[in-house]
N, C-alpha and C positions, 0 to 999 in steps of 0.2 A: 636228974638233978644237975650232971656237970652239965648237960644241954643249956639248962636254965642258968648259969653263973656266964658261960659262953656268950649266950644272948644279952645279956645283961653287963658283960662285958663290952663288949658291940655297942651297944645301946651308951655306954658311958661317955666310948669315943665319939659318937657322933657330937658330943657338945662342942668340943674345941673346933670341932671341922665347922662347924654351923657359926661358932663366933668367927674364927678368923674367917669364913665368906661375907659376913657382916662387917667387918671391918675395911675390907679388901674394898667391898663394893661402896662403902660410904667414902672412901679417900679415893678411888677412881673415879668417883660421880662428881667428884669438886674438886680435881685435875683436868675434866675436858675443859677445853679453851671455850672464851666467852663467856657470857652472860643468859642463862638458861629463861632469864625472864623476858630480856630483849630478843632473844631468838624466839620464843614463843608469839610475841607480839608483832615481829615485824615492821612493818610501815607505819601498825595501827599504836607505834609506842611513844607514849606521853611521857614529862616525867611524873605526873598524878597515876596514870594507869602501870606504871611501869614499876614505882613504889608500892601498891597498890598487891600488884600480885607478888613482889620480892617478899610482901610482910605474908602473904598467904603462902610461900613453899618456906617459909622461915628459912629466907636468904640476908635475910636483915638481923639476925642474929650471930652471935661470934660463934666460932666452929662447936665450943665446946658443948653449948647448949644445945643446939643442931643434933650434937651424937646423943645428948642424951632421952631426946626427943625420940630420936630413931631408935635407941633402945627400949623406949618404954612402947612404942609402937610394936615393936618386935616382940614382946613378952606378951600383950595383952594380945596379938593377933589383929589388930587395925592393921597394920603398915602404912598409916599415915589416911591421906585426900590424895585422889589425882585431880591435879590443877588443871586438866585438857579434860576429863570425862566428867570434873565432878560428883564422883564416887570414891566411896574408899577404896582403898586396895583389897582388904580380905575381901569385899562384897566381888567386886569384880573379879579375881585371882578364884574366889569359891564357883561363879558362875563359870569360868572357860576352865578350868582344870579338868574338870572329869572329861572334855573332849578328850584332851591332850591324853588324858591316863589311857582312856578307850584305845588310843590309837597309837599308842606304844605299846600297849598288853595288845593289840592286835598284830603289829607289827614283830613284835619278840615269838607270839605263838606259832606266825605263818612263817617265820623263819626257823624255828625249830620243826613243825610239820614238812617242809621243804629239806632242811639239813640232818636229821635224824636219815632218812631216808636213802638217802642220797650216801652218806657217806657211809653204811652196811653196803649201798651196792658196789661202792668202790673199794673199801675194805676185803668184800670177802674174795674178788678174782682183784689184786694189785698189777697194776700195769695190764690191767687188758683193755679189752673197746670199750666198755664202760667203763672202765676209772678214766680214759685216757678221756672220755670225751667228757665225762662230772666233772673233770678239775680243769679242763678249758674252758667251759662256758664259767665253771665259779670263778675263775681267771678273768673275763669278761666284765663279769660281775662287779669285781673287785675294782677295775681297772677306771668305772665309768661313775662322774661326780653324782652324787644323788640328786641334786637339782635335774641335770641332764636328765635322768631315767625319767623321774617327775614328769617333763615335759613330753619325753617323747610317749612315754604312758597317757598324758591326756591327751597329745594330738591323734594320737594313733588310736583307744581306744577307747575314749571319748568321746572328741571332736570327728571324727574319724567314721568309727562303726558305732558310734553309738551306743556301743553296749554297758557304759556308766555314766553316772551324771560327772559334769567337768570342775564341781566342787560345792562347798557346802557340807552340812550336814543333814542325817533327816532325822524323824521326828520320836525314834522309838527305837529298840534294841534291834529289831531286824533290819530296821532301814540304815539304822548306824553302820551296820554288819556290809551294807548292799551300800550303799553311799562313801565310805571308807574304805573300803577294798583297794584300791588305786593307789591313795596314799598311804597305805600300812607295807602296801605291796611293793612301794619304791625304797620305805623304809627295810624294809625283808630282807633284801635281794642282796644288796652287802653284808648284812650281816648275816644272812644264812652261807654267804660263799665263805664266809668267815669261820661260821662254827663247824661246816664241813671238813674246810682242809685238815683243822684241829682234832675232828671229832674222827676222820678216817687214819689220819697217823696213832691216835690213841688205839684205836680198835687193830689195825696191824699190829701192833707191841701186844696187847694185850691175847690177840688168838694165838699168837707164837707162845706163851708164858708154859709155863708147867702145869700150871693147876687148871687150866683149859683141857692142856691134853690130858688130864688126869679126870675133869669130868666126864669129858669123853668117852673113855677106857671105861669105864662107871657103866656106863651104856644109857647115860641119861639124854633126851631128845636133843635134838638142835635146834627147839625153840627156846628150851629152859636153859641153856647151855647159854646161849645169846644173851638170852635176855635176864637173868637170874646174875651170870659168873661176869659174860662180856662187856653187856653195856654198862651193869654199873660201875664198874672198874675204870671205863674207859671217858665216862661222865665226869672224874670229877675235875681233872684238867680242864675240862671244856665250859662246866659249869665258871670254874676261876674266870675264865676268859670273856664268858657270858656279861658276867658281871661288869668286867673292866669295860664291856664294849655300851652300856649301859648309858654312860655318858655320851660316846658318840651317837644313839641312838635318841636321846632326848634334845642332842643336840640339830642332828638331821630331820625331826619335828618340826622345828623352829622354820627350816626352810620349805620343808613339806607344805606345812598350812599356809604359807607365804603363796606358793602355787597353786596350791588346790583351794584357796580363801575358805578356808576352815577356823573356824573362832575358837582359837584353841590360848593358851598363855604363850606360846613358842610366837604366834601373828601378834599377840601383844605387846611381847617384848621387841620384835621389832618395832612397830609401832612406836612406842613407848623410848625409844632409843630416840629414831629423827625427832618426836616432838621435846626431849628432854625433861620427860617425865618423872622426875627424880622418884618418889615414892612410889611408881608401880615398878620401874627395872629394879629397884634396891628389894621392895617385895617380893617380886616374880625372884629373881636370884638367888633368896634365902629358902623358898619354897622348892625352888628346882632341888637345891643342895641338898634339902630333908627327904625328896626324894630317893632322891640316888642314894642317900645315903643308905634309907630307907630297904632298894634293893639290894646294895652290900649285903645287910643283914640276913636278908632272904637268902643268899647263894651262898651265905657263910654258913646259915642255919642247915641247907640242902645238903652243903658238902661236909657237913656233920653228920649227918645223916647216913650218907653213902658211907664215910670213910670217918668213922668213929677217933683216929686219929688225928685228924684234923683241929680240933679242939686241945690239944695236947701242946 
């Protein structure tokens, strides 16, 4: 039950977060300089054609009606017409999302499968050849822009040896699996050197503790010892961290699919940014924030979970 008030809790706050991104993003969308309907048109702008599409992104209207437009879009889930695709927003935001979910829940897994790992083998011998050589390369990791890795990911083993395709998606859960690898894998790579560092200082404190050395004494295995007393102990730091990193990882998306031309919302929004697409960035943006918000919840709910005080 207090789980459920917790959640529910959580869930209340995401409204204010979700209005003020909505607010945020309609006052910054009609602060870029210029004329979003003469930049759209270019050479090819009348003032017939130019009026024309003003009254179609309802730029020809005073601010205040504008916002209320944009809110009533936001409530019904339209998010308005994009004036370059000639679709709505939800239609389009519904069609490229589920790429973009795919390939951050791919990216979040291969970096936990990669960082769990990795940081037990650095944890249980500290400062030996193996830790010393896990926290250089996660050092490496850490140090190199994700775009960079991106690239040398597809020159190298792409374009290269061939051994993935150089971008796109394919057609079914396996092939998303086998065509997304690259790019989940560029996303991974700082973040798992991320939850590593985190996740091996956690698990040193934690074997040192009392109640370690007291299951021990117990004469209970040193698998259940790890995995029962150790790692959840030492998870819920990490999970916090998880979360916070959450953002960076949706946002590293956004250049991911840019690279690997992956039709995802992250290539949309850029898109959607040079064209001056008011109603799909003001959509995408409100969509991303329910997101994340979305996995706060989840790592809030986890580290309830683990650590029942947490909720307290």
């Amino acid at each position: 039950m207090m789980m459920l008030v917790h959640a529910g809790r959580r869930l209340a706050q995401m409204i204010p977060t979700v209005a003020l991104v909505a607010l945020l993003m309609f006052g910054l969308m009609r602060l870029l300089p210029g004329d979003p309907a003469m930049a759209m048109l270019g050479d090819r702008a009348t003032p017939e054609s130019l009026a024309l599409l003003q009254h179609q992104m309802g730029l020809d209207r005073s601010l205040g009606v504008q916002f209320w437009i944009y809110l009533q879009d936001i409530v019904t889930g339209r998010f308005g017409q994009s004036v370059v695709l000639h679709m709505s927003v939800g239609e389009l935001i519904a069609e490229r999302l589920p790429n973009t979910l795919f390939l951050t829940a791919y990216a979040a897994s291969l970096a936990i499968l990669i960082s769990v790992p990795l940081a037990f083998v650095a944890a249980l011998r500290p400062n030996g050849i193996a830790d010393t050589l896990i926290r250089a390369v996660a050092q490496v990791g850490l140090s190199m822009p994700v775009f960079y890795v991106g690239l040398v990911l597809l020159i190298v083993l792409a374009a290269g040896f061939g051994w993935f395709p150089v971008g796109g998606i394919g057609s079914g859960f396996v092939q998303d699996l086998y065509y997304l690898f690259l790019p989940a894998l560029t996303l991974a790579i700082s973040l798992s050197a991320i939850l590593m560092r985190n996740l091996r200082i956690s698990l040193i404190e934690v074997l040192n503790a009392e109640f370690v050395s007291f299951a021990t004494a117990k004469g209970l295995r040193r698998s259940i010892v790890l995995g029962r007393h150790v790692l959840r102990n030492a998870l819920v730091s990490t999970l916090t961290l998880f979360g916070l990193q959450i953002g960076s990882l949706v946002g590293g998306a956004v250049i991911t699919e840019s690279v690997f031309g992956i039709p995802g919302v992250g290539r949309l929004m850029i898109e959607s940014i040079f064209s001056r697409d008011y109603a799909v960035v003001q959509g995408l943006a409100i969509v991303l924030a329910i997101m994340v918000s979305l996995v706060f919840l989840i790592v809030d709910t986890l580290q309830t979970m683990l650590d029942p005080r947490v909720q307290r």
